[in-house]
N, C-alpha and C positions, 0 to 999 in steps of 0.2 A: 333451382328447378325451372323449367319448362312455364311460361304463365299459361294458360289453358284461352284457348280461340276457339270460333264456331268452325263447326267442322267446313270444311272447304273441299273440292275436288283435287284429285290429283293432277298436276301440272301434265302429265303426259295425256290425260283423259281427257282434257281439257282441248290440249294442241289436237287430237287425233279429230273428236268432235268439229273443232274450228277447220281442219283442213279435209273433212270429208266432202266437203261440195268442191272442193279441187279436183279429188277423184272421179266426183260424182259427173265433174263436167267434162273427164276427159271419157269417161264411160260414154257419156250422151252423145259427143262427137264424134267418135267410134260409130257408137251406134248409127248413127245419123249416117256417113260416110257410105258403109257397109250396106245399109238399107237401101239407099237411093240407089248403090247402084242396081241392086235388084229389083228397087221398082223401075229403075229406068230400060229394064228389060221390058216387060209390064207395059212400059210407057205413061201414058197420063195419072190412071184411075188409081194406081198401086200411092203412084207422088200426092196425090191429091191429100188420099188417106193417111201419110204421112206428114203435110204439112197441119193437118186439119190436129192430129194428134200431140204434136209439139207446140203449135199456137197455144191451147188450152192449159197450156203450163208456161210458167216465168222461168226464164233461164235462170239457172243456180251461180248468180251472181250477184255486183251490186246495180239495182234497175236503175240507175240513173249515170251508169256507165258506160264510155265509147264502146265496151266490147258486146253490152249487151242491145246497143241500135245496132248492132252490126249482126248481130243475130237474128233479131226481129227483123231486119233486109233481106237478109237469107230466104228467112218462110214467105215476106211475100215473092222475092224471085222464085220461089217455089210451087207458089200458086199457080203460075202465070208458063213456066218451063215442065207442060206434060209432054211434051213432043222433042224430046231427048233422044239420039239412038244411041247404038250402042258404044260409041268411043267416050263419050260421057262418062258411059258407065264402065269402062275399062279405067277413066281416070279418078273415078270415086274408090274404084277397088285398091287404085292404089296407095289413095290418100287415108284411106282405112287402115291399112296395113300398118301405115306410118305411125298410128294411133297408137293400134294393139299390139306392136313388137317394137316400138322405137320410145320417142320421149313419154309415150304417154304410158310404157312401163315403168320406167327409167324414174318419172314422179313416184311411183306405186312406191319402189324401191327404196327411195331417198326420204319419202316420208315416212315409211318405216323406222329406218338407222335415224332421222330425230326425233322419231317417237323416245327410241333407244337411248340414245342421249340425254332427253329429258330426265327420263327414268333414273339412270345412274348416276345423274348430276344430285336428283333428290335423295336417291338413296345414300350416296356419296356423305349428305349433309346428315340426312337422321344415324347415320351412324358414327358420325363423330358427335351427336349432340346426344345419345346412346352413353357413349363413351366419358364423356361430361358430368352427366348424370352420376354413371357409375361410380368414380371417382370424387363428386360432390358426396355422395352415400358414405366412401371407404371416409372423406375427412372427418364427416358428421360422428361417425362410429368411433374413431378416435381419439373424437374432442371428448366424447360422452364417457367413450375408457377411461380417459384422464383425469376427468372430473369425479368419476365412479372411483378411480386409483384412491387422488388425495381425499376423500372421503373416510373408504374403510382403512386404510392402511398410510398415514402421511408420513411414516416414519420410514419406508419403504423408498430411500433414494434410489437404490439403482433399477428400479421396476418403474417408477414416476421418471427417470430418467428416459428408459428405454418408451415408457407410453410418448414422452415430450418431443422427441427422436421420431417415432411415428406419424406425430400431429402433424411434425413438420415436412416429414414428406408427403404425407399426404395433401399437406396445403401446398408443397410446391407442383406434384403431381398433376392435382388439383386448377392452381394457376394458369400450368403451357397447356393443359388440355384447352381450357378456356382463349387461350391465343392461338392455339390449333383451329378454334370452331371458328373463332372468329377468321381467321384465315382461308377456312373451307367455305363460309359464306360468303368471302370476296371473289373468289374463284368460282363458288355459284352464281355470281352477276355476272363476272366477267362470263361466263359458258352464258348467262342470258343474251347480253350482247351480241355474242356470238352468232348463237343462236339466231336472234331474230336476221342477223345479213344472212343467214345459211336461208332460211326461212324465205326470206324475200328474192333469193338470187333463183330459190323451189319454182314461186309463184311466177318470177319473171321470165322464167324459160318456158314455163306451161302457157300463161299467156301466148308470149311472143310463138311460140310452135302452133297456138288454136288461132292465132292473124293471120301465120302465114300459110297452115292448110286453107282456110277460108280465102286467099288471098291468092294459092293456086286453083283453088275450087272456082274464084272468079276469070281467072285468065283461061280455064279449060270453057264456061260458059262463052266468054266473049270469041274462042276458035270456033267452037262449036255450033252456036245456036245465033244464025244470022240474021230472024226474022223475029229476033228479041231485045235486039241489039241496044235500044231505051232500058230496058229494065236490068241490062246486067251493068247499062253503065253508072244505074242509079244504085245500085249494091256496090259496084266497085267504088261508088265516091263512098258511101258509109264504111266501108272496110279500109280505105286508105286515110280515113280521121279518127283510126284509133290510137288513143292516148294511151301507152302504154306505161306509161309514169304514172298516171292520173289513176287508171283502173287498177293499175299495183296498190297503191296509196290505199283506195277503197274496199279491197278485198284484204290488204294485211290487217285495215283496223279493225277489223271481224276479233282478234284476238291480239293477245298484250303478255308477255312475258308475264307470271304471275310475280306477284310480291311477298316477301315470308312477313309472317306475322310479328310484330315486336316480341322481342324475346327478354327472358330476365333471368338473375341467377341468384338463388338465395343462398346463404353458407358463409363462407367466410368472406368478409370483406369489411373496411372501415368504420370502428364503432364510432357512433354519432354520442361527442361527447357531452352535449347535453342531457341521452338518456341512457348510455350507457346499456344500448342494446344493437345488436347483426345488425344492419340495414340492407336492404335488399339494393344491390350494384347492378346496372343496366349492363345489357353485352357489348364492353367496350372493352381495353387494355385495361386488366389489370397491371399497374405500374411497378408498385416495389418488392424488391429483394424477386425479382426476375431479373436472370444472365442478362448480362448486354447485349451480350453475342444476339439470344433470342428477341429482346427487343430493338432489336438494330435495324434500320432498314434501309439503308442509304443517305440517311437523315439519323441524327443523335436525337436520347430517348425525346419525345415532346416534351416529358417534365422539365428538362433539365434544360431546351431554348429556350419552352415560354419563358420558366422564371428569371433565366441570365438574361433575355430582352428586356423582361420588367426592370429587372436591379442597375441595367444599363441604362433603363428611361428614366427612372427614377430615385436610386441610391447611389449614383457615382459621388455624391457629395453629400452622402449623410453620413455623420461622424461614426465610427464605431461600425460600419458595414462590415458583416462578415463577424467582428469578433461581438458585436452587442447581438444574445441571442433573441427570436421573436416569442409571444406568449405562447407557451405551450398547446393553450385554448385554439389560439389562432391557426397554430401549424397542425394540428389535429382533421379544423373546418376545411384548412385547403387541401390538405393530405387527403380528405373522403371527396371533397368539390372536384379533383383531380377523377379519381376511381369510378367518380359517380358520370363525368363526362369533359373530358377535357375542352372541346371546343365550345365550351360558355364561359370557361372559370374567368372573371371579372380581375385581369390583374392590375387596372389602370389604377392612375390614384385614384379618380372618382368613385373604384371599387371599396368591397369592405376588408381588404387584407393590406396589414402591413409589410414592410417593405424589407421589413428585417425577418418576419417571418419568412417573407416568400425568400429571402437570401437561407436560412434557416434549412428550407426546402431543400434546397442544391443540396450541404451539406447531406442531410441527411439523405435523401437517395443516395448518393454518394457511399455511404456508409450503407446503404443497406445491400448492394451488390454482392453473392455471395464471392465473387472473387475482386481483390482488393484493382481500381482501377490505374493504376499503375505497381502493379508484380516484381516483386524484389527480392531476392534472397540476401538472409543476413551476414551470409558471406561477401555478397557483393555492396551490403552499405559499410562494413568494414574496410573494403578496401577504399574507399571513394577519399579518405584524405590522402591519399598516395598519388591519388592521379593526378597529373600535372592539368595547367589550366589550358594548356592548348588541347590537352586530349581529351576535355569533359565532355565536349558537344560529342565526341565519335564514342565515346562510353554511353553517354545517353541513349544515343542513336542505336547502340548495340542492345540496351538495355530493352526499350522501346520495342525491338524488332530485333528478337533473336533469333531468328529462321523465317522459313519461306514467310510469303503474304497468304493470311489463313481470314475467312470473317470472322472470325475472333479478334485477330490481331488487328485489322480495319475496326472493327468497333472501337475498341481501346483506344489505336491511335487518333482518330479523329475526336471521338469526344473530347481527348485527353489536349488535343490542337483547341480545341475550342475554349477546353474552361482555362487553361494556360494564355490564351487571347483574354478572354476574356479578365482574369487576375491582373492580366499587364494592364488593362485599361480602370481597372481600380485604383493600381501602385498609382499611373498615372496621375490623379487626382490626390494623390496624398495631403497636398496641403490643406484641402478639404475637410477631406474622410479621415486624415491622420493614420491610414492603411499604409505604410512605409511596406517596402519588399521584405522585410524581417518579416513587420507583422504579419502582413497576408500567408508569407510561407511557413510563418507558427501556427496561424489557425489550419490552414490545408494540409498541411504534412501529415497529422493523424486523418483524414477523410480521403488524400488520394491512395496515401498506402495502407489505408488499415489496418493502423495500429490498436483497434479497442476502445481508443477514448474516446469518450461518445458525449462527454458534458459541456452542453453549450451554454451553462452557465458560470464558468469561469471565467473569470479577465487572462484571454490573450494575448494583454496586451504588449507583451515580450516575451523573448523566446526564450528565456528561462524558466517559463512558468513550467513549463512541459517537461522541463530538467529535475524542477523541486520536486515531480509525484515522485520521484523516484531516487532521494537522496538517502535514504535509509540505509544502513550496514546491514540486513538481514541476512546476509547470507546468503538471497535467494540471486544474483547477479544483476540489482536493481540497478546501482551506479554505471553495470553496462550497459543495461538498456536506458540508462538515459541518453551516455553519449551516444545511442541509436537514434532515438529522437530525434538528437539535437544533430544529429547526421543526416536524418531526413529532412529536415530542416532546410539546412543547408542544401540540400539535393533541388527541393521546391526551389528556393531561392533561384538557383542557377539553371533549372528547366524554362522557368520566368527568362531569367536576364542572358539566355543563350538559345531561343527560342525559334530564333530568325534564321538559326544557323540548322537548329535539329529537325523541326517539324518537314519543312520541307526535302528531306531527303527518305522521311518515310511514305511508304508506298499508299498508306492507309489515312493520311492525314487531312490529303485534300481529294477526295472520294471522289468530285464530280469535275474533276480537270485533272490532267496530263500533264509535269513538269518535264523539261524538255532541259537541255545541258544551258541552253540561253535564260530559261524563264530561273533558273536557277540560280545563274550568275547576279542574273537583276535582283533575285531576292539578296541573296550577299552583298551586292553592292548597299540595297536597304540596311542591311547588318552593320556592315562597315560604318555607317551613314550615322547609326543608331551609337555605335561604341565610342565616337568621339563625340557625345553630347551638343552642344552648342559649338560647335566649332562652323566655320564657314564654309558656305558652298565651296571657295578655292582649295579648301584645304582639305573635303572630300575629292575632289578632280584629280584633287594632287595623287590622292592614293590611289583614284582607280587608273590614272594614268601611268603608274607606277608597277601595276598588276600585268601593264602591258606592254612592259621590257623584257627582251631575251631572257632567258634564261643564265646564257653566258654572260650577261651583264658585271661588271668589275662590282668585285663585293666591298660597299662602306665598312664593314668588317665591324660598324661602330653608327652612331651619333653625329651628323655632321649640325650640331644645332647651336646655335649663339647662345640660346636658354641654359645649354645645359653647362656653358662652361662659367656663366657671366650669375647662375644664383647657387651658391652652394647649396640649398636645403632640396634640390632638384633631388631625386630618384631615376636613374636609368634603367630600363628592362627589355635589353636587348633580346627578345625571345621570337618565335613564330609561333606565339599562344593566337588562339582567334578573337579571342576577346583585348582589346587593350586597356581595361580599367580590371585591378586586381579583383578579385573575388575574397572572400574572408577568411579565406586560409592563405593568401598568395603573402609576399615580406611585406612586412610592415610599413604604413604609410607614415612621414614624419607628422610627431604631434606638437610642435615648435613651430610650424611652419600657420604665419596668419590665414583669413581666410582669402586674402587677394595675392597670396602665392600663390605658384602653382608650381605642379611636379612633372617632367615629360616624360613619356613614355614612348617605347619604341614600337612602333609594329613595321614588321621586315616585311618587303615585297613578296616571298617567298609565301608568308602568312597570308597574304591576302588573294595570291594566286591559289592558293589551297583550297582557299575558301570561295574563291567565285570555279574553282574547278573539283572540287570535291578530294582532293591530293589528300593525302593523310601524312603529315609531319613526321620525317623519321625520330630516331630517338636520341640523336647528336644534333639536334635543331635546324636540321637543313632540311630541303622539300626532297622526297624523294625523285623527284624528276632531272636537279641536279644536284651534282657535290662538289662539296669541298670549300661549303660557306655561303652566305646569302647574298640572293640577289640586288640587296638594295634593302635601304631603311629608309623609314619616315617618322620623323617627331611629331606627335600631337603632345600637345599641350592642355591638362585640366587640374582643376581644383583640387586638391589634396585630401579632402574630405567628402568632396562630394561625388555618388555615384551617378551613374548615368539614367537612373530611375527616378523620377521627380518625386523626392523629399525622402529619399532614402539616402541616410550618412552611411561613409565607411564604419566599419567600427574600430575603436581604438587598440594598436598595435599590439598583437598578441604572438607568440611562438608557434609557429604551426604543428596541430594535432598530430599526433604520429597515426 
């Protein structure tokens, strides 16, 4: 609800008050204009009467501004100019005119429509905080059905269902309204803003139009009246040192955008698990189990970079990140620290939250998305052992992005770029954290695709754990949903270790820059770069110089390598796969072989032209762009065991999954 403030004025009563001596002063000039010239008919006695009138009043300005010496100049040149004839006063008629049919309507007009403005801006806002309300009401009444349910009747599941069903729409209802309000009060600053240049561009023209009547008003004295010729020059110098910045300046600060009053929300929001009661959440983002799509805003949600900053300044090398879960206690205090106001929560170490909770964090956002953050159908993780290794990354990428670029599909993507970044730089450290590419992609698998499993208190610390929930004969198709798991798995994995190649061809990945055919090639080359591990700068050159042969270049058809002929325990894999280290379904690596052998592998020219040009490998292994066999091969050479993710081993030689 609403916290209750001292009543206040209304913003529009406010501005109309403030800008009624704007009116007031172009009335006065008017009047002024139109008067003299009729006393300049009159001649002296009528002018006298007129200056003697306006002296005895302060111009409707600020007094210690160039407009108003320049006013007070006027009535004494008025004192002093009764002996005016009549072209004077044909020139005041017509500096009148200009008054009451030109700009000095023209203000009347415009300060109206921001009167109008103001209004609707306010209106605008108490009707979605109306709406709020409303909505905060239907959750309240829900919760209290539910409660009132399991009460008289707890044995009533499908009525406690359907109340449960309600609560929860009503709390998500509930939620976007409150991102709606909050959204409607940023567009009422931004219309302040606004506002005040409209406001000022008002006064600047009213101004600038009351200098320069005043300003003809002096140039018709100085034609006119010869035997006054001191005292219009001593108006004209005060008329010609007005500051028209200066007297803007002083007359806007008459009034101020108003300010709304803090606001608050009481109803659902994070119980504070010390007392295990509602706490009242300021009007900020409410954070979880709201769409991404909705809290996406060209920037991935705040929960989810503060805390992958924090785990990056502070857990890339503490053992067990990710799989050792944080205290429950813990993740509770930040979960409501978050809701209560994100730009204080304390995540440094010198903070009071651990490092595994706030990892903990991730996760669970993660999981509370009603839509899972990377969408799969089980048809499509069925097929994923079928797909060959060169066409994982364009399966991903299809996956990723299967139709136009929608903000949904940009939310996805990019967040999905970032905690993907983000995991590689864990794997990275393994020798640390002991987070090998298996483990990381055992723990995420259930949290990017939403499989359920929700207990962060199990050891995952292998990807078979995720296999045993589900090794039961029940009948109910457990054994198949393991090997789903244990396919999603492998899915993470190779999102990870083929990432170089994916992200960057989605449209939503890198939100705040433009990939171009060249910035692309560059990132491939990085891939390339990446997939022969430790290998030497010449023996990257090699390949990308390689990329940059004809097409019709004479096909090696093979291996031309001394490695491959001079160690038997070698492995050839003549393919145009984009990755050149096998993945865990790819033939088997020799397990005979020491660890200071090594196995080569081929990646064909054709492969790598694919990949710094986006080509898609036909299905007889040659580049669509030419046929009839590849353009060229190159041996790299690596460890038989070892992948190209620091401390992640192959695993030992199995049969591939059908």
């Amino acid at each position: 609800m609403v916290a209750p403030s001292s009543r206040v004025v209304e913003p529009e009563v406010a501005f109309e008050k403030a800008t009624a001596s704007g009116e007031e002063a172009n009335t006065w000039l008017q009047e002024y204009l139109f008067e003299r010239a009729e006393i300049e008919k009159d001649y002296s006695d009528r002018l006298r009467k007129l200056q003697l009138r306006f002296s005895g009043r302060p111009f409707p300005a600020p007094k210690d501004g160039t407009l108003t010496k320049a006013w007070d100049a006027t009535l004494k040149l008025a004192r002093e100019l009764v002996e005016h004839h009549r072209a004077l006063s044909e020139k005041l008629t017509t500096l009148g005119a200009n008054v009451a049919d030109g700009w000095g309507k023209q203000y009347g007009l415009t300060r109206y429509l921001l009167t109008n403005e103001i209004k609707s801006s306010n209106l605008a806002y108490k009707e979605k905080t109306k709406i709020m309300r409303s909505l905060g009401d239907r959750y309240n009444a829900a919760g209290a059905a539910l409660e009132q349910l399991k009460k008289e009747d707890p044995r009533n599941s499908s009525k406690i269902s359907k109340a449960e069903s309600d609560l929860r729409n009503a709390d998500q209802a509930y939620r976007e309204s409150v991102i709606q309000l909050k959204k409607e009060k940023a567009s009422y600053d931004v219309a302040g803003d606004a506002f005040e240049s409209k406001w000022r561009t008002l006064e600047e023209t009213r101004i600038t139009n009351t200098a320069d009547a005043l300003s003809e008003f002096v140039i018709a004295e100085q034609t006119l009246t010869t035997n006054r010729q001191t005292t219009v020059n001593s108006l004209s110098s005060e008329v010609s040192v007005i500051d028209k910045v200066r007297d803007i300046n002083l007359f806007t600060s008459t009034f101020r955008w108003p300010q709304l009053s803090p606001m608050s929300i009481s109803g659902p929001g994070p119980r504070d698990p010390t007392t295990n009661q509602v706490t009242s959440v300021p009007l900020r983002d409410l954070f979880f189990n709201i769409r991404l799509d909705v809290a996406y805003d060209r920037n991935i949600p705040i929960v989810l970079s503060r805390c992958i900053e924090a785990v990056e300044a502070r857990g890339l090398e503490r053992e067990g990140i990710y799989r050792v879960p944080g205290k429950a206690a813990d993740k509770e205090l930040l979960t409501s620290a978050f809701e209560r106001d994100e730009a204080v929560v304390d995540l440094t170490e010198s903070g009071p939250y651990d490092v595994n909770a706030i990892a903990s964090l991730v996760k669970y956002y993660i999981r509370q998305l009603p839509e899972p953050l990377f969408p799969i159908d089980s048809k499509d993780v069925a097929e994923y052992h079928r797909i060959p290794e060169g066409q994982k990354p364009f399966w991903l990428i299809q996956k990723l992005q299967p139709g136009p670029p929608t903000h949904k599909t940009r939310a996805h993507q990019h967040t999905m770029r970032v905690l993907i970044d983000h995991l590689a730089k864990v794997v990275e450290h393994a020798d640390m954290n002991k987070m090998t590419l298996v483990n990381i992609a055992t723990v995420f698998a259930p949290v990017i695709f939403n499989t359920g499993i929700e207990d962060d208190s199990r050891d995952t610390g292998s990807r078979t754990n995720l296999s045993n929930i589900f090794t039961r004969k029940d009948g109910n198709g457990l054994e198949d949903k393991a090997k789903e798991i244990d396919t999603l798995v492998l899915i993470t994995e190779d999102t990870i270790r083929l990432r170089h190649l994916v992200f960057p061809k989605l449209d939503g990945a890198y939100p705040h820059m433009s990939i171009s055919t060249s910035s692309l090639a560059r990132r491939s080359t990085a891939s390339v770069s990446s997939l022969v591990g430790g290998s030497s700068p010449s023996l990257t050159s090699a390949i990308l110089a390689a990329t940059q042969q004809p097409q019709s270049s004479p096909s090696t058809n093979g291996v031309n390598s001394p490695t491959n002929n001079n160690n038997p325990n070698s492995n050839n894999y003549s393919t145009s796969n984009l990755d050149t280290i096998p993945a865990r379904n790819s033939p088997p690596v020799p397990t005979s072989a020491s660890s200071s052998q090594t196995a080569t592998y081929t990646l064909s020219v054709s492969a790598v032209a694919s990949i710094a040009t986006g080509t898609v490998p036909s299905r007889n292994g040659t580049s669509q762009a030419g046929a009839g066999g590849k353009a060229g091969a190159i041996s790299v050479s690596v460890s038989p065991r070892q992948s190209y993710m620091t401390g992640d081993t192959l695993p030992s030689p199995q049969s591939p999954t059908s």
